[in-house]
C-alpha positions as CSV (number, residue, x, y, z in Angstrom):
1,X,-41.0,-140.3,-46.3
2,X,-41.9,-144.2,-45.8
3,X,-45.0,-143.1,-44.1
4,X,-48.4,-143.9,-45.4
5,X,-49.1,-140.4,-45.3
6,X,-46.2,-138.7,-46.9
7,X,-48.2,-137.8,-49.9
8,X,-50.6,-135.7,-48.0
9,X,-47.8,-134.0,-45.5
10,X,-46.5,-133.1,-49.2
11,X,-49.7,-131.5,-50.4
12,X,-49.7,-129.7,-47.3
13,X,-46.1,-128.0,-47.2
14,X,-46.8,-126.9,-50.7
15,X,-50.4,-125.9,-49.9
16,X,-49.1,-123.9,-47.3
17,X,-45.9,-122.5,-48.7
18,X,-43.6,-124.4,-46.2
19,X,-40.4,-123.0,-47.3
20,X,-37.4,-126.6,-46.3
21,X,-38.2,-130.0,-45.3
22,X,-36.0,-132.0,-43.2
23,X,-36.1,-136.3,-44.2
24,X,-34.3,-139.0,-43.7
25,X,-32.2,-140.7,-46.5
26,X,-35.4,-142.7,-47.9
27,X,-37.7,-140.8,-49.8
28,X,-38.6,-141.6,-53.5
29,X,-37.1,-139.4,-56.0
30,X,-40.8,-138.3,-57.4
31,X,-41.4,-137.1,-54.0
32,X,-38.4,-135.2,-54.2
33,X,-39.5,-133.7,-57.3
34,X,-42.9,-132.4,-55.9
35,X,-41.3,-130.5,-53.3
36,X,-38.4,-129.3,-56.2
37,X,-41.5,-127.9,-58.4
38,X,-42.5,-125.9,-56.0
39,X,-38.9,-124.5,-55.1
40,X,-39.0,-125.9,-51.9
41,X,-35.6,-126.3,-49.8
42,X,-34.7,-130.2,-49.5
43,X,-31.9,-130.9,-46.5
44,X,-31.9,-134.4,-45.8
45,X,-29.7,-135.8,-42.7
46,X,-27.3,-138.5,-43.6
47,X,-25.1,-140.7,-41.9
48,X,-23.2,-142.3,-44.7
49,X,-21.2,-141.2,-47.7
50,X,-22.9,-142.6,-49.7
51,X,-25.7,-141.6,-48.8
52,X,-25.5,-138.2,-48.7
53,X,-23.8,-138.6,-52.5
54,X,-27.1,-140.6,-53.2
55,X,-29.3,-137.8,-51.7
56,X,-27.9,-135.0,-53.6
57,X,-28.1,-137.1,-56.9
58,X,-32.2,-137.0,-55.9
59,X,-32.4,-133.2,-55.5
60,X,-31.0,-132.2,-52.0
61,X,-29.8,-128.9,-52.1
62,X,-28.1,-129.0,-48.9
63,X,-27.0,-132.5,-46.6
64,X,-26.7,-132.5,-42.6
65,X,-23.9,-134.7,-41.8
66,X,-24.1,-136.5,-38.5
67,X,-21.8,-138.9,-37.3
68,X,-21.7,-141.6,-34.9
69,X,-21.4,-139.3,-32.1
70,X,-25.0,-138.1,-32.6
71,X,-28.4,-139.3,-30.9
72,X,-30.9,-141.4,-32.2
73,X,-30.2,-143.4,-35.4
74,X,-26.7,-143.4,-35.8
75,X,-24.0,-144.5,-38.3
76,X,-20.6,-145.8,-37.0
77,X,-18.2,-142.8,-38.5
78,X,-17.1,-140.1,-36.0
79,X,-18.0,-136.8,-37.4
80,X,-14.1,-136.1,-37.3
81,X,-13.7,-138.8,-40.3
82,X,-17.4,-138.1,-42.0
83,X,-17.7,-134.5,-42.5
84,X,-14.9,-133.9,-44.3
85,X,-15.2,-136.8,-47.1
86,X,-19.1,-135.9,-47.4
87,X,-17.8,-132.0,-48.3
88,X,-15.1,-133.3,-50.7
89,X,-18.0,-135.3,-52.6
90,X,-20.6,-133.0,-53.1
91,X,-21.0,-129.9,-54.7
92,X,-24.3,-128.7,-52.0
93,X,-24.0,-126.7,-48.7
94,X,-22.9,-129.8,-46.0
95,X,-24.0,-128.9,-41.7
96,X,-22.1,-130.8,-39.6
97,X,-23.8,-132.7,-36.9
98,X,-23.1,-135.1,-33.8
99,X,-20.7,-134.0,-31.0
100,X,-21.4,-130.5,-31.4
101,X,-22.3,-128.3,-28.7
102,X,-20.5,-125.0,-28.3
103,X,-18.4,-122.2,-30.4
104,X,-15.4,-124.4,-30.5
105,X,-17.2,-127.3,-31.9
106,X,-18.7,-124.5,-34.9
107,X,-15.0,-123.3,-35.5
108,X,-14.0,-126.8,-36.0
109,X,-17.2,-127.3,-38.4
110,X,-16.0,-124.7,-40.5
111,X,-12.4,-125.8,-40.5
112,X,-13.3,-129.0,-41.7
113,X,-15.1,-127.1,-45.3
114,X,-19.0,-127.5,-43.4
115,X,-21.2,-124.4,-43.6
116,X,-22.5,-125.0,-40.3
117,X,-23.7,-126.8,-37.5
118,X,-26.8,-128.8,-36.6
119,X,-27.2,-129.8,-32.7
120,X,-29.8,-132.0,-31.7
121,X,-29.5,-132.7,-27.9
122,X,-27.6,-129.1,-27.5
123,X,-31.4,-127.5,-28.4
124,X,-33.2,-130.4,-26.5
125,X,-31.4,-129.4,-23.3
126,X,-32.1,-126.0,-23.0
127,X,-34.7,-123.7,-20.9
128,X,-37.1,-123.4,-23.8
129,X,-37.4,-127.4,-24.6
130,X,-40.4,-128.8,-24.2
131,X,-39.2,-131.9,-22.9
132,X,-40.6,-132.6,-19.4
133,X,-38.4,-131.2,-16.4
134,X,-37.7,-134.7,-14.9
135,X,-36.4,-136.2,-18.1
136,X,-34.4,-133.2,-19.0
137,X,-32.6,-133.7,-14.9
138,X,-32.4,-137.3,-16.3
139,X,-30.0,-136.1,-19.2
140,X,-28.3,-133.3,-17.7
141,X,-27.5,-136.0,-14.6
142,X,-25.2,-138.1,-17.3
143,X,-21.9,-136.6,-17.2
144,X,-20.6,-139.8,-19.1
145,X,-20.3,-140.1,-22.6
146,X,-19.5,-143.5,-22.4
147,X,-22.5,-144.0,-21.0
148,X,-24.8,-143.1,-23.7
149,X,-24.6,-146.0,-26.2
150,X,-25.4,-147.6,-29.6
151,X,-28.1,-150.1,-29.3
152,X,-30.1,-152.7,-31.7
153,X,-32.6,-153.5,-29.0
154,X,-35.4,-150.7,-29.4
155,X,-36.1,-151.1,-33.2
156,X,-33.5,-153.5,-34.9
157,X,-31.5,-150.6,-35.9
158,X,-28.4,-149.0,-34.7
159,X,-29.8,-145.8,-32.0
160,X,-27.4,-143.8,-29.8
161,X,-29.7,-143.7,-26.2
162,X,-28.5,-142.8,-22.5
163,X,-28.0,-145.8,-20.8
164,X,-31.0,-147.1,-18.0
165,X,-32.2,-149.8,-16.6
166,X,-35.4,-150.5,-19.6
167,X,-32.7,-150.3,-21.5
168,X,-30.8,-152.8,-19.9
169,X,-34.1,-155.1,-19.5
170,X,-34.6,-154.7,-23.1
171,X,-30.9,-155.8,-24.1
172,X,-31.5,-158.3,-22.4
173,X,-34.6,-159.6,-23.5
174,X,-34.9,-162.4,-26.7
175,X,-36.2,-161.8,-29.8
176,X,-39.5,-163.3,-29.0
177,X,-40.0,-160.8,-26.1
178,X,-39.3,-158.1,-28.0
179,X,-41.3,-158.5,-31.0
180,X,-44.7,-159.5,-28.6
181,X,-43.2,-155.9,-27.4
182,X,-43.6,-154.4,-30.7
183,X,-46.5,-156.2,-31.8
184,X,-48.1,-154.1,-28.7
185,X,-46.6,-150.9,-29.0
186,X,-47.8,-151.0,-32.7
187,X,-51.4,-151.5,-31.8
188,X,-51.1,-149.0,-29.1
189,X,-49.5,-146.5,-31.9
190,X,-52.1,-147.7,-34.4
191,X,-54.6,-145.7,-31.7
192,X,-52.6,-143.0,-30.8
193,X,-51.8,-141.8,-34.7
194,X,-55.1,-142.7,-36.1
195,X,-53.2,-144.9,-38.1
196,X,-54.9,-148.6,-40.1
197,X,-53.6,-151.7,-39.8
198,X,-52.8,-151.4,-43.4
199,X,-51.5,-148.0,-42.7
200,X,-49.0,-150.2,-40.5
201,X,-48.0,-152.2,-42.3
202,X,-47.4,-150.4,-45.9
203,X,-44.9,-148.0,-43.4
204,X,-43.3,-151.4,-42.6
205,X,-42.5,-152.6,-46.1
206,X,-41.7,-149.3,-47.3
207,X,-39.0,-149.3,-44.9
208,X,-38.0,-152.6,-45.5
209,X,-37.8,-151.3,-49.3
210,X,-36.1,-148.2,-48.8
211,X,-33.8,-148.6,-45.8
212,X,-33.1,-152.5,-46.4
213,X,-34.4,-152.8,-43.3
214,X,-35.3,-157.0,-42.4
215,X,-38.4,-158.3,-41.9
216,X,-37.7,-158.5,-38.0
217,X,-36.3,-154.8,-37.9
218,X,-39.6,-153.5,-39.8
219,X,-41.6,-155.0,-37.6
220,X,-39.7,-153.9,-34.2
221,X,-39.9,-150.7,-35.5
222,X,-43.2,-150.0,-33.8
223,X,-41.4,-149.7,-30.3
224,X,-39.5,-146.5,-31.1
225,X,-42.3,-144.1,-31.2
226,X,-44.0,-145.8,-28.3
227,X,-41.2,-145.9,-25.8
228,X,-39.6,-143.0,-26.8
229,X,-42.8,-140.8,-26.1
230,X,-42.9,-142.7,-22.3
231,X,-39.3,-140.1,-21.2
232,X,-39.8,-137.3,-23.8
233,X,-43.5,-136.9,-23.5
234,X,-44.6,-138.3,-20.3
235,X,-41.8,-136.8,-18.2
236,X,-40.9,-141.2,-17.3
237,X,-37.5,-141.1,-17.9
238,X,-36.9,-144.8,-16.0
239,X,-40.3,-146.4,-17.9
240,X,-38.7,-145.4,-21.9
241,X,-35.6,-144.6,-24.0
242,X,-33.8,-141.5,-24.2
243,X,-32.0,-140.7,-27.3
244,X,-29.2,-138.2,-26.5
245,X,-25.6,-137.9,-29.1
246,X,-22.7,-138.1,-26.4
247,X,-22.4,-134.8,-25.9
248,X,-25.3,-134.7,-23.6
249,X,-22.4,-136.2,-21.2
250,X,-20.6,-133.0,-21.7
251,X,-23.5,-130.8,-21.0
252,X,-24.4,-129.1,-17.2
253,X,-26.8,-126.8,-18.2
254,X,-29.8,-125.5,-19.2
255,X,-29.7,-122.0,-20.8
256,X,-32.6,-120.4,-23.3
257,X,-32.1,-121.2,-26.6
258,X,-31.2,-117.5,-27.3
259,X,-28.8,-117.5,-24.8
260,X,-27.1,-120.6,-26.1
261,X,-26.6,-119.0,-29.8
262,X,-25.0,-115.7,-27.8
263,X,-22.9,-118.1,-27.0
264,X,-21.8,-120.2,-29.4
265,X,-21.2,-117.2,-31.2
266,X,-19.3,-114.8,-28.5
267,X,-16.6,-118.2,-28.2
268,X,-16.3,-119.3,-32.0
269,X,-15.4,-115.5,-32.5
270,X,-12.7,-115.5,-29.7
271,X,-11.4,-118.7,-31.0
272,X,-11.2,-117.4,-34.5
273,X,-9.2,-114.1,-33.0
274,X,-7.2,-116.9,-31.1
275,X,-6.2,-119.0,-33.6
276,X,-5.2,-115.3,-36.3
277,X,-3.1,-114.4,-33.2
278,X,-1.6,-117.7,-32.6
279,X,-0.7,-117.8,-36.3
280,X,1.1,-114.0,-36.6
281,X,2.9,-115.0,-33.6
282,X,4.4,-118.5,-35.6
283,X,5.0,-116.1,-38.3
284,X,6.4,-113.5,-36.8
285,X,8.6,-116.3,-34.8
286,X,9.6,-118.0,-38.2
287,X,11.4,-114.3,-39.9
288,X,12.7,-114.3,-36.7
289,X,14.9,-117.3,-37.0
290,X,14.9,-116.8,-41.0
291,X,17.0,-113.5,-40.6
């Protein structure tokens, strides 16, 4: 929504009856109300409290909740702690996301007062993703969670990624190496988008404005786009990042996508028969000692 283009990506998901958007947590409020007016659906991801109280207060009629567990740009609160205060302050659908990956995970959702799940790096590894086959071995190599980390380094902001050696080079780098970086990767963006150098910067300040972003953070912000399309473009995992929650070190496989709801739902429903039968059996175990 900080893009110098948002207006026109507007006009064209009313223009072409779009029915939901998906945004982050910095839009305006009259942009909000363009898409209300035309009775489009507004889910926003949050990653915050507060946020997601501040998105619904603008229009959202429905919050995904990711915790710190999830990929890319992160919060610090597990989805354990998060999801559950988010649905106790707001009166709007809430989706649980981060950590999730399987009919367990969806049961647990649920438990916790969400309406559902959202799974990021779940749907990126699968059969169907159109992620190149040598970065998707790359991710379904890590078998650590621990392994795929919060870093500062790419953009200024907090990103969960897979741990690798750019990574490491770029951790290791100082500030005046990285922004010559971004100062590169934003002309080489510039080209690629078709984006001005006004274009540029007007993005930067917005999200300097809306996310309260620094000067330094805005500007670094240039690498993400760049680096990130090096792994899950190019198919060079080892040359860019690779944003993954830490569930990817949980995951061994690579089923379709339609396979992978078949099962998702096949195990919450066994788990939910589970749990009934675990709980007639307390019952029937407490009358026992009652009588």
């Amino acid at each position: 929504m900080y893009q110098s283009n948002a207006q026109e990506i507007i006009e064209l998901v009313i223009k072409y009856d779009v029915k939901a958007v998906s945004y982050s947590r910095s839009p305006g409020k009259a942009l909000i109300g363009q898409l209300k007016e035309a009775d489009v659906v507004c889910i926003p991801t949050v990653g915050a409290l507060k946020h997601a109280v501040k998105a619904v207060q603008m229009g959202a009629d429905a919050v995904v909740v990711q915790g710190g567990e999830g990929g890319g740009h992160t919060g610090s609160v597990p989805t354990s702690i998060l999801l559950p205060q988010v649905v106790d302050a707001v009166d709007v659908p809430v989706v649980g996301a981060g950590g999730f990956k399987d009919g367990r995970g969806l049961v647990a959702a649920l438990a916790y007062g969400a309406e559902g799940i959202a799974m990021g790096t779940r749907f990126l590894m699968t059969a169907d993703s159109p992620v190149p086959v040598q970065t998707l071995s790359r991710y379904v190599e890590e078998n650590n969670p621990a392994k795929i980390i919060v870093s500062k380094a790419i953009d200024g902001m907090p990103q969960r990624m897979i741990s690798n050696a750019f990574l490491g080079k770029l951790e290791k780098a100082g500030n005046w190496k990285r922004f010559l970086m971004a100062f590169g990767n934003g002309l080489a963006y510039r080209k690629y988008a078709g984006a001005s150098i006004t274009d540029l910067v007007s993005s930067a300040l917005k999200m300097r404005s809306n996310d309260g972003m620094t000067a330094a953070q805005a500007l670094m912000s240039a690498n993400a786009p760049m680096v990130i399309q090096k792994a899950m473009v190019d198919g060079k995992p080892s040359e860019g990042v690779l944003p993954a929650g830490q569930i990817a070190g949980a995951i061994d496989n690579l089923p379709t996508c339609a396979e992978l709801i078949e099962q998702i739902v096949s195990e919450a429903e066994t788990r939910l028969v589970q749990m009934q039968q675990l709980n007639k059996n307390k019952t029937t175990a407490f009358l026992s000692v009652v009588s």
